[in-house]
N, C-alpha and C positions, 0 to 999 in steps of 0.2 A: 447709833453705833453699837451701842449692847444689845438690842437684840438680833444686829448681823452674828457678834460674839458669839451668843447664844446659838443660832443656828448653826454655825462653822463648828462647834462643839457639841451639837444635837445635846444640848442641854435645858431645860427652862431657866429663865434669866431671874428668875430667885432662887434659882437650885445650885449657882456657883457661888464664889467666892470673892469677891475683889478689895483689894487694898488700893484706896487712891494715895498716894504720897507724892508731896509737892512742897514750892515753899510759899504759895498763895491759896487762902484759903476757899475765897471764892473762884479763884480761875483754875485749881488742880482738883479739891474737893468737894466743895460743896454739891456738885450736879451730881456724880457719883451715889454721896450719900442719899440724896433727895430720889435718885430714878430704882437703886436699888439696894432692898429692905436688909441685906447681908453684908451689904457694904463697909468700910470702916475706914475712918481717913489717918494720914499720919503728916504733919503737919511741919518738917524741916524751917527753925529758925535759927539762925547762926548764933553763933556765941550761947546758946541754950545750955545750961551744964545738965540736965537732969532731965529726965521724961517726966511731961507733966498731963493729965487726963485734961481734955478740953471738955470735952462731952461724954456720952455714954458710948459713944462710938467711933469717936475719936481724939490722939494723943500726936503730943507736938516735942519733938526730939532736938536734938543740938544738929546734931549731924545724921548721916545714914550708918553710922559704926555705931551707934546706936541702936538701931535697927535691926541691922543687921545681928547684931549681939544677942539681942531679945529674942527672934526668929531661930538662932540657931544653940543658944542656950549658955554661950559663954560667959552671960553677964552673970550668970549663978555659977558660975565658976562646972559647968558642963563644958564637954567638949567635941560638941556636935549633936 
């Protein structure tokens, strides 16, 4: 599957980006992270209050307004 990505993108498939986010760790992230080296998981568990680091590359949120917020900068009080 990622290296079709890759080629639809004429990019090399360590030269993108991907964010796997799910809320199982082995059925959304773990293959992502293992197939490539850029990778990062983000890891959706309910009732979560807080972003917490799971690993070096990946962190496990409450919700996706979490996310969301971190990506676009609002949790620092930015506003896009």
């Amino acid at each position: 599957m990622f290296s079709g990505i890759a080629e639809d993108l004429n990019t090399p498939r360590g030269d993108f980006f991907v964010a796997a986010v799910g809320d199982s760790y082995r059925s959304d992230i773990q293959t992502p992270l293992a197939l490539i080296e850029s990778a990062v998981g983000i890891l959706c568990r309910r009732k979560q209050s807080a972003a917490r680091v799971e690993s070096d590359r990946a962190l496990s949120v409450g919700d996706l307004d979490m996310v969301t917020q971190c990506l676009d900068g609002t949790e620092r009080g930015h506003s896009g």
